[in-house]
C-alpha positions as CSV (number, residue, x, y, z in Angstrom):
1,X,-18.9,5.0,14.5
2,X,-21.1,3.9,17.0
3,X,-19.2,2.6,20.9
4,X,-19.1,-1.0,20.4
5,X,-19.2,-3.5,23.9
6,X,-17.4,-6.1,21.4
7,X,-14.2,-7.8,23.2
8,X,-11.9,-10.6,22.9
9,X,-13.8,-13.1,24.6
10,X,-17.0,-12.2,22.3
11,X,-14.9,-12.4,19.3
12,X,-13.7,-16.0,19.8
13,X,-17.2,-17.0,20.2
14,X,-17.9,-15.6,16.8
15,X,-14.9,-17.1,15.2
16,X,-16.1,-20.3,17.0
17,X,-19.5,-19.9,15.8
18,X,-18.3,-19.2,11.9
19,X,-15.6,-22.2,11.9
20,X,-18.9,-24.9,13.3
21,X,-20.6,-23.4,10.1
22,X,-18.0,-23.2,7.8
23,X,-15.6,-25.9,8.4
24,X,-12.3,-24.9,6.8
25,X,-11.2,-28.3,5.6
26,X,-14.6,-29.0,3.6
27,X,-15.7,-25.4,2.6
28,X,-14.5,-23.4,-0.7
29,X,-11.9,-20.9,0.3
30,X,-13.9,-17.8,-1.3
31,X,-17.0,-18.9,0.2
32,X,-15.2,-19.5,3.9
33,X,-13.9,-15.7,3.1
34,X,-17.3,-14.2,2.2
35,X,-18.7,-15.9,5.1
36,X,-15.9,-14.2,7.2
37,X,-16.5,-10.7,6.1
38,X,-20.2,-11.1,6.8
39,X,-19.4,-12.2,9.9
40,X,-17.9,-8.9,10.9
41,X,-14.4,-10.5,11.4
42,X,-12.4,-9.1,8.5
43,X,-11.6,-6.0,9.8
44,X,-12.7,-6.1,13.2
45,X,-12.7,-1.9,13.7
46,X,-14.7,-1.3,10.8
47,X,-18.4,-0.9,10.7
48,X,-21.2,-3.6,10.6
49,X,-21.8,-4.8,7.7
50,X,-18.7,-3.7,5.8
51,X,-16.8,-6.7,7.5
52,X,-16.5,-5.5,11.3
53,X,-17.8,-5.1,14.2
54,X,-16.9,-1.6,15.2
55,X,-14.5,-3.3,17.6
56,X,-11.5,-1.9,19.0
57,X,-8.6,-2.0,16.2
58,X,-6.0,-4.0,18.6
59,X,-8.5,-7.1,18.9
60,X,-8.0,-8.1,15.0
61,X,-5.0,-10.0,16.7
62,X,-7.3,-11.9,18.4
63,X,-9.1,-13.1,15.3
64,X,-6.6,-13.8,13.3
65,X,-5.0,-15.8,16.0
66,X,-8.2,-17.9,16.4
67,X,-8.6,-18.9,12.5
68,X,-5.1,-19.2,12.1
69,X,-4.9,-22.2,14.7
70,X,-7.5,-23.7,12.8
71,X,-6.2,-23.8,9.2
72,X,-8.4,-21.5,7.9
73,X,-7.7,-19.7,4.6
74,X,-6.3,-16.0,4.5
75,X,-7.0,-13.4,1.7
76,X,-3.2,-13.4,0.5
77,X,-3.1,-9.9,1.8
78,X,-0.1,-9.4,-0.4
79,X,-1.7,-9.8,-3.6
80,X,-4.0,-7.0,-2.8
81,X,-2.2,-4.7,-0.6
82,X,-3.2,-1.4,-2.6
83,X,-6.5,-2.9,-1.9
84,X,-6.0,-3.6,2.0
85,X,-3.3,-0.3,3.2
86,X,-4.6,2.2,0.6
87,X,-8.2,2.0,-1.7
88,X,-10.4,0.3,1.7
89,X,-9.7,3.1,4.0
90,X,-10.0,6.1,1.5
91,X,-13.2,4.8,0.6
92,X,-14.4,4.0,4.0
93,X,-13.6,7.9,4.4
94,X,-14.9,9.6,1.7
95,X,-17.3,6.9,-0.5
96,X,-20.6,6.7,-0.3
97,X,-23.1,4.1,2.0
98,X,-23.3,2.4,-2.0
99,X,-19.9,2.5,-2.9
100,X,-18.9,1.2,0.2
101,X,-21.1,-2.0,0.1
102,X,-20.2,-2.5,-3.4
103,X,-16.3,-2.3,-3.3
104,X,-15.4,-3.0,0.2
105,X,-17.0,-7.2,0.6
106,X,-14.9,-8.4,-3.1
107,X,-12.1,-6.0,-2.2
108,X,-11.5,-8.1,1.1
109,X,-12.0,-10.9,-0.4
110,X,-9.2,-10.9,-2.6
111,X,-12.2,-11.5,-6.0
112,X,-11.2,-7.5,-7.2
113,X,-7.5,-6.0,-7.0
114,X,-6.6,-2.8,-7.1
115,X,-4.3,-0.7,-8.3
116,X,-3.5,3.1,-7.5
117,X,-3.8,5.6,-10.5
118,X,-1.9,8.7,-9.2
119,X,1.9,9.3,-10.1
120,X,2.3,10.9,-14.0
121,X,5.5,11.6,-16.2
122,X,5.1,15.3,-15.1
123,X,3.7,14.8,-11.6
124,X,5.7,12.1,-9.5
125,X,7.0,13.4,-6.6
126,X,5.1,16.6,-6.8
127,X,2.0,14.6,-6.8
128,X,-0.8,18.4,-7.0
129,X,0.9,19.2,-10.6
130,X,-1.1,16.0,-12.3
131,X,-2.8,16.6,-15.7
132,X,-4.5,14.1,-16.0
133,X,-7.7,16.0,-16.9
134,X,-11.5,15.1,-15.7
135,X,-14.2,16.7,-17.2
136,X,-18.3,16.8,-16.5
137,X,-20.5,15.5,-19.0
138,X,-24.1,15.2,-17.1
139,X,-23.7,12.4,-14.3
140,X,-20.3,11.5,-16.1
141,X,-17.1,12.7,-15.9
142,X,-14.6,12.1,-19.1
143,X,-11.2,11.6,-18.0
144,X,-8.4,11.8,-20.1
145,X,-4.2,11.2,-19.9
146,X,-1.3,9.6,-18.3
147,X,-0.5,7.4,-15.0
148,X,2.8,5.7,-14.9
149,X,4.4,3.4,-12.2
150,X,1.4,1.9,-11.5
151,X,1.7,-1.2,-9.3
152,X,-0.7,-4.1,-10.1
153,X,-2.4,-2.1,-12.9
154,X,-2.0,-5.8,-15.3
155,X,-4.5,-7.0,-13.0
156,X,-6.7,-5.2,-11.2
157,X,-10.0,-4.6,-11.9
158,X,-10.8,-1.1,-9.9
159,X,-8.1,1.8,-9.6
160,X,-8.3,4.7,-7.1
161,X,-7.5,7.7,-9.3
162,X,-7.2,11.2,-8.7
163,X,-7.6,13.7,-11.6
164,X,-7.2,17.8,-12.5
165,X,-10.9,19.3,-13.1
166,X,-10.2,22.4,-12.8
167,X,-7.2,23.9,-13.9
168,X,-8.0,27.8,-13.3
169,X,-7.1,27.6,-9.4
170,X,-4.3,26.3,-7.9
171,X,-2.8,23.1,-8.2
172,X,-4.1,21.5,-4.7
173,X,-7.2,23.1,-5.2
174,X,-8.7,21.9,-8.6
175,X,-8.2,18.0,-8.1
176,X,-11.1,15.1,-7.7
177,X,-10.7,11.9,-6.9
178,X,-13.0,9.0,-8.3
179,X,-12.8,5.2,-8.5
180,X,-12.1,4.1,-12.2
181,X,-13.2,0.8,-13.6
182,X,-10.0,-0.9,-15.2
183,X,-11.8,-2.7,-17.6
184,X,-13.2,0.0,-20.0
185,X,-12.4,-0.1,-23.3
186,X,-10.5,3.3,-22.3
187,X,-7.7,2.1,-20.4
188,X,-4.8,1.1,-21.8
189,X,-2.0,-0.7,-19.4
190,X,1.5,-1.2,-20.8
191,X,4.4,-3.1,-18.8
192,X,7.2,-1.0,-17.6
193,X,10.2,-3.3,-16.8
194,X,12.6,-2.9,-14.7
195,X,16.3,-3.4,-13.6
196,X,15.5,-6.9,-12.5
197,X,13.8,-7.8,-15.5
198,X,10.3,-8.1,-14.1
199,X,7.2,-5.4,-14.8
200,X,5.3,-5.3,-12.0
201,X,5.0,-1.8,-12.5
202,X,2.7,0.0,-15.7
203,X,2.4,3.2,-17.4
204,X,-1.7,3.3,-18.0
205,X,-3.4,5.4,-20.8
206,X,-6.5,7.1,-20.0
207,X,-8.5,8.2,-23.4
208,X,-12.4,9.5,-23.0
209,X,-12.4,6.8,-19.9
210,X,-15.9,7.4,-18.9
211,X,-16.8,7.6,-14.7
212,X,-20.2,8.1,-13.0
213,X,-20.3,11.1,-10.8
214,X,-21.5,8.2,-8.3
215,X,-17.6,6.8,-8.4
216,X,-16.6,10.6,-6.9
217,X,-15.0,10.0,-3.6
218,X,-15.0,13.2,-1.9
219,X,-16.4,16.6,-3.2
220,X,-15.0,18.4,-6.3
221,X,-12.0,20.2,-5.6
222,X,-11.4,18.3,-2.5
223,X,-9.0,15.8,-4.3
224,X,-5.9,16.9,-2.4
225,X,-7.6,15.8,0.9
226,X,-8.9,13.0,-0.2
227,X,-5.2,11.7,-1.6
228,X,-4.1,12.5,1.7
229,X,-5.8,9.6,3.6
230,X,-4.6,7.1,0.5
231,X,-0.7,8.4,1.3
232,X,-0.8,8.3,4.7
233,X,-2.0,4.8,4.7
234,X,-0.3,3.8,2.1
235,X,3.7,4.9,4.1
236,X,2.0,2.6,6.8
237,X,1.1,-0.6,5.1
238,X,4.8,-0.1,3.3
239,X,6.6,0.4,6.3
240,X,4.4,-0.4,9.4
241,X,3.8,-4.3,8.7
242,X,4.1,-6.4,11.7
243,X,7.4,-8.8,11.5
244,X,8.6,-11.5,13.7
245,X,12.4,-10.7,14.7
246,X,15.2,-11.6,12.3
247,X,12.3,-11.5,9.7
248,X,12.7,-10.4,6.1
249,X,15.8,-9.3,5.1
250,X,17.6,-9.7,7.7
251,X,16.3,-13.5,8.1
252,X,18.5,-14.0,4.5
253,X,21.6,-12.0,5.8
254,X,21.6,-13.7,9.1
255,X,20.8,-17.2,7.8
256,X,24.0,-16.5,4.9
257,X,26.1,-15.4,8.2
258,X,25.3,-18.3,10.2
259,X,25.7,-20.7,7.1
260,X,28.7,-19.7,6.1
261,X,31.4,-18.7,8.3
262,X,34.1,-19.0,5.5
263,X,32.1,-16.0,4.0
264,X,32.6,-13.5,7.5
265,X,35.5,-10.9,8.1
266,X,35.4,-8.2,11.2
267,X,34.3,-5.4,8.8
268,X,30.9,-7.4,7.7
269,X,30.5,-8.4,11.2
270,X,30.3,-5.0,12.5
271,X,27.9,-3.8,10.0
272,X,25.2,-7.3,10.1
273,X,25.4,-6.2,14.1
274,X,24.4,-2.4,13.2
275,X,21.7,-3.6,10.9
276,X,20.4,-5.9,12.8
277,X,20.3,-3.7,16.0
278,X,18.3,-0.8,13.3
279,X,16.3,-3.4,12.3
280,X,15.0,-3.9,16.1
281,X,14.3,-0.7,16.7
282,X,12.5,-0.7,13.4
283,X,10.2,-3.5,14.5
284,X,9.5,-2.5,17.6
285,X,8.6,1.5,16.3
286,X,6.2,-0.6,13.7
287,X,4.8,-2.0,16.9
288,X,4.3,1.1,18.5
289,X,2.8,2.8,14.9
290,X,0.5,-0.1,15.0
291,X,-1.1,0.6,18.9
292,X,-1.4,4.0,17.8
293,X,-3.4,3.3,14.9
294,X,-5.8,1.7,17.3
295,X,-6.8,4.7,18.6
296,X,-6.6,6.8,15.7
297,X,-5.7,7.3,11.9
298,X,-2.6,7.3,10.4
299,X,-0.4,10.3,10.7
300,X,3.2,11.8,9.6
301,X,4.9,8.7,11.6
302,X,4.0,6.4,8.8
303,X,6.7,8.7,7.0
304,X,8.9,7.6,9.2
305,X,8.7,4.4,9.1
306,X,8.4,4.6,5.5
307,X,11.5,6.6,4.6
308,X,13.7,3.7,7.3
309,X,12.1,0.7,5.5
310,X,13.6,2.0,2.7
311,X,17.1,2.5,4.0
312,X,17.2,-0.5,5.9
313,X,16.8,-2.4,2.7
314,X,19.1,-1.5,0.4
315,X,21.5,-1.1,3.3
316,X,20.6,-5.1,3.9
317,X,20.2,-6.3,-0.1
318,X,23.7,-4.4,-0.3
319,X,25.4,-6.0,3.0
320,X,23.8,-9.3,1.3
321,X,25.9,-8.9,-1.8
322,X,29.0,-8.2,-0.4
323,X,29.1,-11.2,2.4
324,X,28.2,-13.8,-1.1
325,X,31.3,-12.0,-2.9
326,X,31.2,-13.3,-6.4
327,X,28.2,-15.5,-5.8
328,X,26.4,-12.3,-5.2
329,X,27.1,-11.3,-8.4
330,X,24.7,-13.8,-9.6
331,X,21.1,-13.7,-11.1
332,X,18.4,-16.3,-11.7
333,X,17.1,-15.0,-14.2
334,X,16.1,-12.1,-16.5
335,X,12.9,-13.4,-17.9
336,X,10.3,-10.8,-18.6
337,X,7.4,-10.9,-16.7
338,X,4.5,-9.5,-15.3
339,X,4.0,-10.5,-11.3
340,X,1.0,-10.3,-9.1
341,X,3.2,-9.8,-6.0
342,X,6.8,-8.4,-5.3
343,X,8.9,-11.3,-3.5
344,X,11.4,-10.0,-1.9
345,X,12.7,-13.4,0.2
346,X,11.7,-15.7,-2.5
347,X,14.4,-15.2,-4.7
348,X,18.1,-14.7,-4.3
349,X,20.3,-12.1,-3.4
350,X,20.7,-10.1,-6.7
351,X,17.1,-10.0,-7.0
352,X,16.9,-8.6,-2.8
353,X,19.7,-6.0,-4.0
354,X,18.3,-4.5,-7.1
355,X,14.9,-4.9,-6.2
356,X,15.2,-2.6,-2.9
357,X,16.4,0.3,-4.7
358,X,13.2,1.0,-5.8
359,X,11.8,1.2,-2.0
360,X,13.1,4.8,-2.0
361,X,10.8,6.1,-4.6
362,X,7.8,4.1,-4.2
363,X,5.3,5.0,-1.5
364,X,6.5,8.1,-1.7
365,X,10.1,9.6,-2.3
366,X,12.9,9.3,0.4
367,X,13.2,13.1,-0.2
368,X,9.5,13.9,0.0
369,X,9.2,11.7,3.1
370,X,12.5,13.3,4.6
371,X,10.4,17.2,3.8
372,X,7.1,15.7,5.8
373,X,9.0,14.8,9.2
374,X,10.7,18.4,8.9
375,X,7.8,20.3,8.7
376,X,4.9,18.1,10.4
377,X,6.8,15.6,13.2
378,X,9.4,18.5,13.7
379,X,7.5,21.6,13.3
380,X,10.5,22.9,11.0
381,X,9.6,25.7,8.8
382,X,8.5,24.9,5.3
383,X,10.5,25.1,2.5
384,X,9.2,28.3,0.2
385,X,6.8,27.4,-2.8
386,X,6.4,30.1,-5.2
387,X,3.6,27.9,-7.1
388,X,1.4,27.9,-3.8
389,X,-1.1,30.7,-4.9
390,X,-0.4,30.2,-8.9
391,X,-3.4,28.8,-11.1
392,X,-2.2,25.2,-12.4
393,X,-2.8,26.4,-15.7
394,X,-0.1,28.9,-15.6
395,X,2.1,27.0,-13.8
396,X,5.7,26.5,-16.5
397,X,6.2,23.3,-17.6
């Protein structure tokens, strides 16, 4: 990327310029979005023409300041967040000048969702021991097999996906990563519910799913790497969001606390204060994560902050439940269906409580994430793989 002489007072005069021609009370939210993006004011730090300015990261702020005072419409950057934390960046990276003005304008947008085709029944936490099996036909590849816990997968319409295409070398060796359209006649998505009755999570079948060698992200072989950059931005947008204090879970807990004093005893007391004082220190390490990331790309930290999203919220759902006593013991309802979003402060406490246990193995094991501090924030020595130098064919199974 080019130096850019973009700064904050610039930047308002753009947003200033795009709200006197697009007047968010009388223009169509999509269009007032497209119009954004075009504008270089999506993303501030990405290049022109692919929705920034090549501006420094911090002065997004800025920007989103600006249009917020004036009632302009966001892109629900919930609904898409696979989209946002983990698909734009790896194909900023590794796509092509094409792919990159084809996918990046609707993914901002919010018009395309995707989803992220990587975890298998065989290959979860051990990610490089996938079968899902890509092979060349011409300027095609034909991909065939299994993804499962696959977020969002009921409705998006592109999926980042990383297959095996060559299973004589080892396993981290003989992977490619490509784009895959969601919509071919190929792909077969099939609700997995879960403990709180929803299914925002899928298993997807993959049978002679047909990709152009154009939809290759990275080389051949290269798609360890490439999954590298989609993890390591991924542990960031899970645990690295920014959060006003006494936000998200905490908010509930404290707001129950505060509400109802015939509900408190010393023992609760002194664990809401070690919670909330963990939380802090959580937020304020997000803040830090997030200065860093303007000068550079997401590294082990976002592990970090990963692995202590995850404990503070089931140690929060669980502190929830206990302070409601038998109301806690509660739930809404059991209804099967299929969300765009997970809300995690939108429904009561029951939800909170079984919903958080599945922060420890999303995004990326507890275990996985505790192995990747060891060995890359704490320079321990690695644990031995025997499998490091074996062919993945030959690997047992």
């Amino acid at each position: 990327m080019s130096e850019s002489a973009v700064d904050a007072k610039e930047l308002r005069e753009r947003v200033a310029a795009l709200l006197a021609a697009h007047d968010p009370a009388t223009t169509d939210r999509l269009e007032f979005l497209r119009a954004r993006f075009d504008a270089g004011l999506a993303w501030v730090h990405y290049p022109e023409g692919l929705g920034g300015l090549n501006a420094p990261r911090e002065l997004q702020s800025v920007v989103d300041a600006e249009l917020a005072a004036a009632g302009a419409p966001d892109n629900n950057p919930r609904r898409i967040g696979i989209g946002l934390g983990m698909a734009a960046p790896t194909v900023l990276s590794y796509g092509s000048d094409e792919l990159k003005r084809r996918f990046l304008r609707p993914l901002w947008t919010g018009e395309e969702v995707w989803c992220q085709l990587f975890s298998e029944p065989g290959a979860g936490s051990d990610l490089a021991a996938l079968g899902t099996r890509a092979v060349r036909d011409g300027d095609e590849w034909v991909v065939n097999g299994q993804k499962v816990w696959t977020s969002s997968a009921h409705t998006a319409r592109w999926a980042i996906l990383v297959t095996r295409t060559d299973p004589d070398v080892p396993k981290h060796a003989g992977m490619t990563y490509f784009v895959c359209d969601m919509t071919h006649p190929g792909v077969e998505v099939r609700p997995l519910r879960q403990i709180t009755g929803e299914a925002e999570f899928n298993e997807v079948f993959l049978t002679d799913v047909r990709i152009p060698d154009a939809h290759r992200l990275g080389a051949v072989g290269e798609g360890w790497r490439v999954a590298q950059t989609t993890l390591m931005n991924e542990r960031v947008a899970i645990g690295g969001n920014a959060m006003p204090r006494e936000g998200g879970m905490l908010g509930k807990v404290a707001a129950t606390w505060r509400e109802r004093p015939e509900l408190r005893t010393a023992e609760l007391h002194d664990r809401l204060l070690t919670l909330w004082v963990e939380t802090e220190a959580f937020r304020l390490a997000g803040t830090r994560l997030r200065q860093q990331l303007a000068v550079g790309s997401p590294g082990p930290e976002g592990s970090g902050m990963k692995l202590a999203f995850a404990r503070l919220s089931q140690a929060l759902s669980g502190l929830e439940v206990e302070l409601l006593g038998d109301e806690g013991l509660r739930y809404d309802d059991w209804t099967m269906r299929r969300p765009e979003l997970v809300d995690f402060t939108g429904r009561e406490a029951g939800y909170r409580y079984l919903r958080a246990k599945g922060n420890s193995i999303e995004g990326g094991t507890s275990e996985i994430l505790r192995n990747i501090i060891a060995e890359r924030v704490l320079g321990l020595p690695s644990e031995p793989r025997a499998d490091k130098d074996v062919a993945w064919k030959d690997l047992p199974r």
